[in-house]
C-alpha positions as CSV (number, residue, x, y, z in Angstrom):
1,X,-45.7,-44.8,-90.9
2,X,-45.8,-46.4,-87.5
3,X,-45.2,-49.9,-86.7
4,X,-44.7,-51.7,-83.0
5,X,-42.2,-50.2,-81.5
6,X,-39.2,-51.2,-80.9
7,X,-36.4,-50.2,-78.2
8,X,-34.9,-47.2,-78.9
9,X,-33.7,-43.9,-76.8
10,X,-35.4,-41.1,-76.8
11,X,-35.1,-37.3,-76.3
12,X,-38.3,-35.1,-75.1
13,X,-38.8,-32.6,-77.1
14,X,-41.9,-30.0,-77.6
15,X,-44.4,-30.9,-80.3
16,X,-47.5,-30.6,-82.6
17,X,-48.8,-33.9,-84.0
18,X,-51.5,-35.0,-86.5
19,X,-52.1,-38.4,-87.8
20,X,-54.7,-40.2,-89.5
21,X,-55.3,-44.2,-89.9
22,X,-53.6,-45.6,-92.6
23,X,-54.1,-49.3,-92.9
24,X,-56.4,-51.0,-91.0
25,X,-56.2,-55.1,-90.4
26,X,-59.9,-57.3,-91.0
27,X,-61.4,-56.7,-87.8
28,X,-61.0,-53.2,-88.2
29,X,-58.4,-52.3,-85.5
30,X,-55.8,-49.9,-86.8
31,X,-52.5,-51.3,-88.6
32,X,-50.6,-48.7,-90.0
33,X,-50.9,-44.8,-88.9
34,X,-49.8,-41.6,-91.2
35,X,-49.0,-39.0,-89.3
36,X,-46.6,-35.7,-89.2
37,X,-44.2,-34.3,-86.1
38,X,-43.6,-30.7,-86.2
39,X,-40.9,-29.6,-83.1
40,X,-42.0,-26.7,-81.4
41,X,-39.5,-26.8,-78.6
42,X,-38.1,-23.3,-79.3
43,X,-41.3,-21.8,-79.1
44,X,-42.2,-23.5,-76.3
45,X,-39.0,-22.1,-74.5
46,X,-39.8,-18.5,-75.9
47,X,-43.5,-18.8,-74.3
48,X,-41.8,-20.1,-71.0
49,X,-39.0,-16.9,-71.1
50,X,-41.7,-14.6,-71.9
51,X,-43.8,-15.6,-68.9
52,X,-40.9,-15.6,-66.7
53,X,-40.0,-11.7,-67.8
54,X,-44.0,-10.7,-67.6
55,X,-44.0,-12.5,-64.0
56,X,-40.3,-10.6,-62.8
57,X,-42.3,-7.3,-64.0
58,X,-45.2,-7.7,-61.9
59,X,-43.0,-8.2,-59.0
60,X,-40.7,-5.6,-59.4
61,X,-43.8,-3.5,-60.4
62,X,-45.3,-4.4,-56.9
63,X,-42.1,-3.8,-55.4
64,X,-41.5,-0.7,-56.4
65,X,-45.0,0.6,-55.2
66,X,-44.2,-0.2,-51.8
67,X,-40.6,1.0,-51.5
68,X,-41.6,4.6,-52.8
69,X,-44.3,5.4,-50.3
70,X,-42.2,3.8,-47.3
71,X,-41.1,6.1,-44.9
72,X,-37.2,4.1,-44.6
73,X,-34.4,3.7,-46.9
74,X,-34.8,1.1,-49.3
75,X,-32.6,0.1,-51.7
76,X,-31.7,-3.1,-54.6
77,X,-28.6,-4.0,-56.1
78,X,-28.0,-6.6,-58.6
79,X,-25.8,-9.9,-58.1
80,X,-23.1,-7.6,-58.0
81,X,-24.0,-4.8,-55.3
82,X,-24.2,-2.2,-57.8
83,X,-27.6,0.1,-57.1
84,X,-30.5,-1.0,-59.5
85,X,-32.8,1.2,-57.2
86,X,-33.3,4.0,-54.4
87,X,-36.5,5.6,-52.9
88,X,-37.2,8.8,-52.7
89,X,-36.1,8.4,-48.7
90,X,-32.9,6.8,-49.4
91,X,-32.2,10.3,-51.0
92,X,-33.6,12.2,-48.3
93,X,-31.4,10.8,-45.8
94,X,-28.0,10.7,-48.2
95,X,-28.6,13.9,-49.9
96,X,-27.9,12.2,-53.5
97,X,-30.5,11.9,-56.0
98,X,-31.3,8.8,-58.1
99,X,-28.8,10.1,-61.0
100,X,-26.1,9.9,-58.7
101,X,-26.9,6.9,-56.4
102,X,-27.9,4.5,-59.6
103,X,-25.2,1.7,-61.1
104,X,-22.7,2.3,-58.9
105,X,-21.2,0.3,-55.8
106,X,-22.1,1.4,-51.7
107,X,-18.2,2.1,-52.1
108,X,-18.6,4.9,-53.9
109,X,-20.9,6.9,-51.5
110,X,-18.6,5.7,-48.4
111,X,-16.3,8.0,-46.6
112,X,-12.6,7.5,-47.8
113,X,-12.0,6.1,-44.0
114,X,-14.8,3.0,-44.6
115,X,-14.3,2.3,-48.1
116,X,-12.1,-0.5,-47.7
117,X,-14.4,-1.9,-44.7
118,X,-17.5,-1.8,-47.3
119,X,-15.8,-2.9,-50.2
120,X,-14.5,-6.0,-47.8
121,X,-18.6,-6.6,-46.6
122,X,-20.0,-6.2,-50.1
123,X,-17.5,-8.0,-51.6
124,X,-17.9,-11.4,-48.9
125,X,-21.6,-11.1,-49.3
126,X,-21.5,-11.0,-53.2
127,X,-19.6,-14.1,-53.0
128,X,-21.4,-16.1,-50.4
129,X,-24.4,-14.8,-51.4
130,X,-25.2,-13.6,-47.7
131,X,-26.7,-10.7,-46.0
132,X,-25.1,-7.6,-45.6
133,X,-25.0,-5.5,-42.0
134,X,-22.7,-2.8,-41.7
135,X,-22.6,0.7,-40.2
136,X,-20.3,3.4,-42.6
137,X,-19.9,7.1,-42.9
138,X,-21.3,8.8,-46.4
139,X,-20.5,12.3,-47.6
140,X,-23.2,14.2,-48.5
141,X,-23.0,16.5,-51.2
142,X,-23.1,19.6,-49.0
143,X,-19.6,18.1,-47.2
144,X,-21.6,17.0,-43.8
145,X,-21.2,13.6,-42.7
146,X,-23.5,11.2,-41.4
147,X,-23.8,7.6,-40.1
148,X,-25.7,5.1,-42.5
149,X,-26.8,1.6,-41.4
150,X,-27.2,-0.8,-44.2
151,X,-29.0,-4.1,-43.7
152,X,-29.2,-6.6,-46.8
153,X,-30.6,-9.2,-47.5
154,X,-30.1,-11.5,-50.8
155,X,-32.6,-12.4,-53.8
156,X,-32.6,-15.6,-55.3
157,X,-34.7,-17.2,-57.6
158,X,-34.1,-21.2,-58.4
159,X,-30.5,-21.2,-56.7
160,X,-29.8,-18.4,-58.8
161,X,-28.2,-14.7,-57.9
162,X,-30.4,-12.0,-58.7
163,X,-29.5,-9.3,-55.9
164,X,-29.9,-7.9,-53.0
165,X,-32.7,-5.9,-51.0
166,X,-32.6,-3.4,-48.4
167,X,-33.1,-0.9,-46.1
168,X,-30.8,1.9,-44.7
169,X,-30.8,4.1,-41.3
170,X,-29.6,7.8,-40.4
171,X,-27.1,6.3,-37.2
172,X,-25.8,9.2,-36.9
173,X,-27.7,11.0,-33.5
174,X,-27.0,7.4,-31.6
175,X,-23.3,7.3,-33.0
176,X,-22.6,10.8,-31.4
177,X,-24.8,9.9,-28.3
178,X,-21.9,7.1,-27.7
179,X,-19.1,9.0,-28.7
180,X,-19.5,11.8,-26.3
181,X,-20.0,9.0,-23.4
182,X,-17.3,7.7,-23.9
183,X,-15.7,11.0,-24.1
184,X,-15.5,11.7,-20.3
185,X,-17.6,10.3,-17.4
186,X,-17.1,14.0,-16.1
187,X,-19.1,15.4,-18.9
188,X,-22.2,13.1,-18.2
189,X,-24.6,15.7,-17.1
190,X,-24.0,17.9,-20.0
191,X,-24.3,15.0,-22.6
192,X,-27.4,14.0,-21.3
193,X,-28.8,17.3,-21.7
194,X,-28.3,17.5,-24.9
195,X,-28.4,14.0,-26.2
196,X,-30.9,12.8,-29.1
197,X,-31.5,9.3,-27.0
198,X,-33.1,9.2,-23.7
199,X,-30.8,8.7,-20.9
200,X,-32.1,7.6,-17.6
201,X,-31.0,6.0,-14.5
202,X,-33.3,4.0,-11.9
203,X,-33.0,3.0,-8.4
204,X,-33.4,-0.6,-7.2
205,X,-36.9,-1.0,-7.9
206,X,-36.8,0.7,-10.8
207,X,-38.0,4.4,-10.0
208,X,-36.3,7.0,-12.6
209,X,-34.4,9.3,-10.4
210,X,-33.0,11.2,-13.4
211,X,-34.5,11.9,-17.2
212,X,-32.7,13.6,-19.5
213,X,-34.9,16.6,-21.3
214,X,-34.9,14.6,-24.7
215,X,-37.8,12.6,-23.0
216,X,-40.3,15.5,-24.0
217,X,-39.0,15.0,-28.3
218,X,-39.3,11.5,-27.9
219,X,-42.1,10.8,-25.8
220,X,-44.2,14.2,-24.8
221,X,-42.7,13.9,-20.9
222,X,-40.9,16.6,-18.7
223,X,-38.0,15.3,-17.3
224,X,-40.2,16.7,-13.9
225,X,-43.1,14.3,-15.2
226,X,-40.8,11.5,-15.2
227,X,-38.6,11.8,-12.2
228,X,-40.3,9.6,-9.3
229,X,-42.4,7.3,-11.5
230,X,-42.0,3.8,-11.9
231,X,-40.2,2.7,-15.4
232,X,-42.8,-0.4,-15.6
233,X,-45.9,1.7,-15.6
234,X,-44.6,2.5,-19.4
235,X,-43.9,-1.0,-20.9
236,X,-46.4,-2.4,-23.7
237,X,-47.8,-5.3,-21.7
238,X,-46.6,-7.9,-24.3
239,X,-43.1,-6.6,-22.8
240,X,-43.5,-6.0,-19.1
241,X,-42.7,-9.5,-18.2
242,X,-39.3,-10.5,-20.5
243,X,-38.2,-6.9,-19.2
244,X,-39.1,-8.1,-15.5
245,X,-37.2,-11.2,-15.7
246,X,-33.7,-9.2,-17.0
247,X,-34.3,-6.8,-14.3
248,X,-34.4,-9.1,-12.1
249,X,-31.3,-11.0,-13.6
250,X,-29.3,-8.1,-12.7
251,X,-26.5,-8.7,-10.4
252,X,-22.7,-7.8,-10.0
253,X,-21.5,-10.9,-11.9
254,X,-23.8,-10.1,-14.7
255,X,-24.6,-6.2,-14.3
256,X,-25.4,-5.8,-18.3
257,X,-29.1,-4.6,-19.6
258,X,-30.4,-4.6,-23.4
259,X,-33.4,-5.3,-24.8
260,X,-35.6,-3.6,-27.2
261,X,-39.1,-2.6,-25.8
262,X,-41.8,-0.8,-27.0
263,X,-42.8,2.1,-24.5
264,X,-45.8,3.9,-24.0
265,X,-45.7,7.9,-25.0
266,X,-48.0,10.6,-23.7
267,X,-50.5,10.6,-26.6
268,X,-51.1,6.6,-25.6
269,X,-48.9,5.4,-28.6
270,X,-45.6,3.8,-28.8
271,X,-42.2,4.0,-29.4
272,X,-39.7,1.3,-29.9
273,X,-36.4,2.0,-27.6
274,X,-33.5,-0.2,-27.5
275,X,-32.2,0.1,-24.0
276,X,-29.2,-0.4,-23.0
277,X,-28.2,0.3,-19.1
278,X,-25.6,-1.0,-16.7
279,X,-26.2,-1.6,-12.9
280,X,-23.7,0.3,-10.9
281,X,-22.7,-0.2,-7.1
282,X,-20.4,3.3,-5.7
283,X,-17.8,1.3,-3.9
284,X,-16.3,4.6,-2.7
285,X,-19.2,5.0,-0.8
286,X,-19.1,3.8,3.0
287,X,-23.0,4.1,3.8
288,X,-24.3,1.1,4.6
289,X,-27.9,2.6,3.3
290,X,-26.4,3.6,-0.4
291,X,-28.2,1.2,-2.8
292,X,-27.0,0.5,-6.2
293,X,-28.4,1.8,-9.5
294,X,-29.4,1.2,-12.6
295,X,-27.9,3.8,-15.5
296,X,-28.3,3.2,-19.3
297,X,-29.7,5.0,-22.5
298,X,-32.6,4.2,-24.4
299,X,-32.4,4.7,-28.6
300,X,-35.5,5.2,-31.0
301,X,-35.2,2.5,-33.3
302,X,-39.0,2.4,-34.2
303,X,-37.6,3.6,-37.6
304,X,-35.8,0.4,-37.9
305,X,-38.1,-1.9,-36.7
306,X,-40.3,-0.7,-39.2
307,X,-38.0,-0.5,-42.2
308,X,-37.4,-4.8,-41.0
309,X,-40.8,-5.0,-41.0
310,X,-41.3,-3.7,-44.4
311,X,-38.1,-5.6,-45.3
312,X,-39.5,-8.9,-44.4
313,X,-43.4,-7.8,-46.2
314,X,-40.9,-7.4,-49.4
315,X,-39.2,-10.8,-48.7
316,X,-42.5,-12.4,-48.3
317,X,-44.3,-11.3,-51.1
318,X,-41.5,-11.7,-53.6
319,X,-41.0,-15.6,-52.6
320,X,-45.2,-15.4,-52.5
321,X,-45.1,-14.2,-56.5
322,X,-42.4,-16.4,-57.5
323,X,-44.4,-19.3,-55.7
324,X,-47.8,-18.6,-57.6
325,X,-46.4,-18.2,-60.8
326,X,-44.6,-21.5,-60.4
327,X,-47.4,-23.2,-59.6
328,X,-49.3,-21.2,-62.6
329,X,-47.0,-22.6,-65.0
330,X,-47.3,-26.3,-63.3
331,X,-50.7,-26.1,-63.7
332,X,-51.2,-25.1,-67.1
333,X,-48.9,-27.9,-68.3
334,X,-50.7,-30.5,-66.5
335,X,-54.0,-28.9,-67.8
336,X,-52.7,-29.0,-71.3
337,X,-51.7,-32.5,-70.8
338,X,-54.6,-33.5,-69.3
339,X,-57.0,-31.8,-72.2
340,X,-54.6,-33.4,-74.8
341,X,-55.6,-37.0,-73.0
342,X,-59.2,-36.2,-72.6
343,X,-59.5,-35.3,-76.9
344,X,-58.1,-38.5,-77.2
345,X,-60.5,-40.6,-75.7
346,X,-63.2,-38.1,-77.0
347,X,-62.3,-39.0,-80.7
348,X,-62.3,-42.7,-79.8
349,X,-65.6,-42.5,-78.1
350,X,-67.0,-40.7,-81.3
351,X,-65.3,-42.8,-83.5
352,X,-66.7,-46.4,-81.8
353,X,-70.2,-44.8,-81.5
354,X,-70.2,-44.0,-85.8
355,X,-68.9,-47.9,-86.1
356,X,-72.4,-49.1,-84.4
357,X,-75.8,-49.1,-85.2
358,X,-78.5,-47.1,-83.1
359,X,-79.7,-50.3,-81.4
360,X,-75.8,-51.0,-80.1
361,X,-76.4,-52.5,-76.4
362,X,-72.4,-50.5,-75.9
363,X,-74.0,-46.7,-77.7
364,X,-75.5,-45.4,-74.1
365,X,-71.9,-46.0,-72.5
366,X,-70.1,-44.6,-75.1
367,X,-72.6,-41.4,-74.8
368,X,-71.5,-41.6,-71.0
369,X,-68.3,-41.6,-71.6
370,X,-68.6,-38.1,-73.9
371,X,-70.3,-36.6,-71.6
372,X,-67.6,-37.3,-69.0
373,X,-65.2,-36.1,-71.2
374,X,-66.9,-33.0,-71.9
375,X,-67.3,-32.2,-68.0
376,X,-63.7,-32.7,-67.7
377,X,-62.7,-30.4,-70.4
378,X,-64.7,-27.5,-68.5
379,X,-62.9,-28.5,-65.1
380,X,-59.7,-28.4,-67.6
381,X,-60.5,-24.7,-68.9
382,X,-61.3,-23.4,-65.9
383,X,-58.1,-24.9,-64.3
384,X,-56.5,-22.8,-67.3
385,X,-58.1,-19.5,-66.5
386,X,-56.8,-19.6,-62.7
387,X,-53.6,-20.2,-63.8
388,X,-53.1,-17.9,-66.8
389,X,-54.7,-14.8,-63.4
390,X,-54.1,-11.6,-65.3
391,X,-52.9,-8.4,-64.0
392,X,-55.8,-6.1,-62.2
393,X,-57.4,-4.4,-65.0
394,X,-61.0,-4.8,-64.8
395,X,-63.2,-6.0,-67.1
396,X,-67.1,-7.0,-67.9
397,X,-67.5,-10.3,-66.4
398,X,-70.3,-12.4,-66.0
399,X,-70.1,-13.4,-62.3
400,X,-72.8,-16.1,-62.8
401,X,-70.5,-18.3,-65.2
402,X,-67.5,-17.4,-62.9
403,X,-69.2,-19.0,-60.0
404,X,-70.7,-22.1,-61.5
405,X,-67.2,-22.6,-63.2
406,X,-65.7,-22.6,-60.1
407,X,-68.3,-24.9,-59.0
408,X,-66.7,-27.2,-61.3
409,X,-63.6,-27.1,-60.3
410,X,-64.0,-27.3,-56.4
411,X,-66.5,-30.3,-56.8
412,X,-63.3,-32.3,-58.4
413,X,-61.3,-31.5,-55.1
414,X,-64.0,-31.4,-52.3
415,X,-64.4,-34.6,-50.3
416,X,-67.7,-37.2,-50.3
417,X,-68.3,-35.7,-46.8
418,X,-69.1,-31.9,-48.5
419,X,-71.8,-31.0,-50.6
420,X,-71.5,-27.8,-53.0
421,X,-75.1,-25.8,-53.3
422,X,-74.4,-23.4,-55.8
423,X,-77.8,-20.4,-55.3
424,X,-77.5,-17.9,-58.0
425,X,-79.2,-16.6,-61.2
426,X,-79.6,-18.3,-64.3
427,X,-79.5,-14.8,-65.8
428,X,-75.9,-13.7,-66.6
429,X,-75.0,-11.5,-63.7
430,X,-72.6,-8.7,-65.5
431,X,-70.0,-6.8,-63.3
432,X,-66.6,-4.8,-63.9
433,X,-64.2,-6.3,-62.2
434,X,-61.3,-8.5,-62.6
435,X,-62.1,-12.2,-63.0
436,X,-58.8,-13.8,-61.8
437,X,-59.5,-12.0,-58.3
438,X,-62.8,-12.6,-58.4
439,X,-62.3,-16.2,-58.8
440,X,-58.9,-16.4,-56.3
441,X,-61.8,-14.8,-53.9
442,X,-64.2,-18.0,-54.4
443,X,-62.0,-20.5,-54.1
444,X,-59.9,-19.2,-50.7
């Protein structure tokens, strides 16, 4: 039995409630109300969980899809760094397969040199909950050894931990590239000969005078085809100037070049270099006419590029579903709300309109006022149906209700400056397809 209330504090819980007028005063306005409170806030929380699990699937679903056709390593961990997942180019470049490689730490495929270095990484970006960049050495299971470069990138989800994407690279070519370099200056020639990477080195105005024969792998050239050409004549015009200015910038003060580029092959598409080059001035040389060079090596990292590219895709469209499904929930709440509001005033409606007679001057306002109500319901339901969007299974669906639905909807939002003409049958219009995409369609 309710009476006026008095102050008291309160805590919100979910609920189902029913009541019916009890006492009523001489006028006829309500006195007393019988009524019953049943607390569904557990299952309330269960719906909420289960939403949040059928939402993480999708996601992981979609992820998943992606990261097995993808032509790069990708990888996820949990909180923790221990592999969750691997795709079926991960174990192409390691050599392990997914029963080896799953629920255990990138320790444990490191080389016994680097274990401590990517236990130290893994361990600092577990903690801070940062991203992950390291180049290591893994044993593959035949003995051989390559160069891996991991590149991770943390998943969170409302502040909270849930892992860690990304995306691994065969270093290996490049690492020995350098190495031998660095080996002896006296050794050049032969190095470059035989080198994965394309070295070059360029006069003043930035003719190649020498090519090494990996040109033809990497972009269809002879070395011959090359030699005597101007190194501009290949850049992708959104490049040609940035690479002009650091060309330019060169001097003895500052003789450093990198940049990544994209460069034009022989069969008119592109590959992604990052250059690296040096300028060099012979000081042992007295000829007044010697001119310094340019010298430097250029890597294929399209590979990479793309794998960041893909990363970043991944990145996007994980925040994108956690975004919509967010705004899913919000929405139904405030349409359940909203409906429980609009039955209110309904019931009142009906209840005033019983209480007079036919002849009531206040009957064609109440009628007004349930008709209202009854609009806003619909604009309620079909607030619903966009925000419970099922999976893409298609269905029969009448498109003619879809779209005068929707009509509903976007005449509550559109501005006094738009009118809506809505031209379709008044037949139902029936199609296979899935409705929640159908109707994301009309309203973008």
């Amino acid at each position: 039995l309710t009476d006026p209330p008095t102050t008291a504090n309160y805590t919100r819980v979910g609920s189902s409630a029913a009541s019916d007028v009890y006492k009523r005063q001489a006028h006829g306005k309500p006195k007393r109300i019988a009524g019953t409170h049943q607390d569904i806030t557990e299952r309330k929380e269960l719906q909420r969980i289960r939403a949040d699990a059928e939402a993480t699937h999708r996601s992981e679903q979609r992820f998943r899809t992606l990261a097995d056709g993808a032509p790069v390593a990708i990888f996820q961990t949990d909180a923790k760094g221990v592999f969750l997942y691997v795709n079926p180019t991960w174990c192409k470049i390691t050599g392990l397969d997914q029963t080896d490689a799953l629920y255990r730490s990138a320790a444990a495929f490191a080389h016994r040199g680097d274990r401590d270095e990517v236990t130290d990484h893994w361990g600092a970006a577990v903690k801070t909950g940062t991203s992950v960049s390291i180049e290591h050495r893994i044993v593959k299971p035949d003995g051989s050894v390559l160069w891996l470069q991991t590149q991770a990138t943390p998943m969170k989800h409302n502040g909270v931990m849930l892992g860690f994407v990304g995306t691994g690279v065969d270093v290996t070519p490049y690492r020995d590239a350098m190495a031998m370099i660095r080996d002896s200056e006296a050794r050049y020639r032969t190095l470059a000969d035989h080198a994965y990477d394309m070295l070059w080195r360029v006069d003043s105005e930035a003719n190649f005078t020498y090519v090494s024969p990996s040109i033809t792998k990497l972009m269809g050239y002879t070395p011959d085809e090359m030699v005597g050409t101007n190194a501009f004549d290949y850049f992708h015009l959104d490049d040609i100037e940035r690479v002009r200015e650091k060309h330019r910038a060169l001097s003895l003060d500052d003789p450093e070049f990198h940049d990544v580029h994209r460069y034009r092959r022989k069969n008119g598409t592109y590959i992604v270099f990052e250059a690296v080059g040096r300028l060099v001035v012979d000081e042992s040389k007295e000829d007044v006419d010697s001119e310094p060079y340019i010298t430097g090596i250029s890597r294929d990292v399209t590979q990479r590029v793309e794998s960041q590219r893909i990363q970043k895709e991944l990145e996007e469209k994980l925040a994108r579903s956690q975004k919509l499904d967010a705004i899913g929930t919000f929405a139904t709440g405030i349409a359940h709300d909203f409906r429980n509001s609009l039955m209110a005033i309904n019931l009142s409606a009906q209840s005033a309109a019983r209480k007079l007679g036919e002849d009531h001057p206040a009957l064609p306002a109440l009628t007004t006022v349930e008709e209202a109500v009854a609009q806003a319901m619909q604009v309620t339901q079909s607030l619903l149906t966009f925000a419970r969007g099922q999976g893409a299974a298609k269905r029969p669906t009448d498109l003619t209700k879809l779209v005068k639905d929707n009509a509903r909807l976007l005449e509550t939002v559109l501005p006094a400056s738009i009118a809506l003409q809505i031209d379709c049958t008044e037949q139902p219009l029936r199609i296979k397809a899935n409705a929640s995409e159908i109707q994301q369609t009309l309203l973008n």
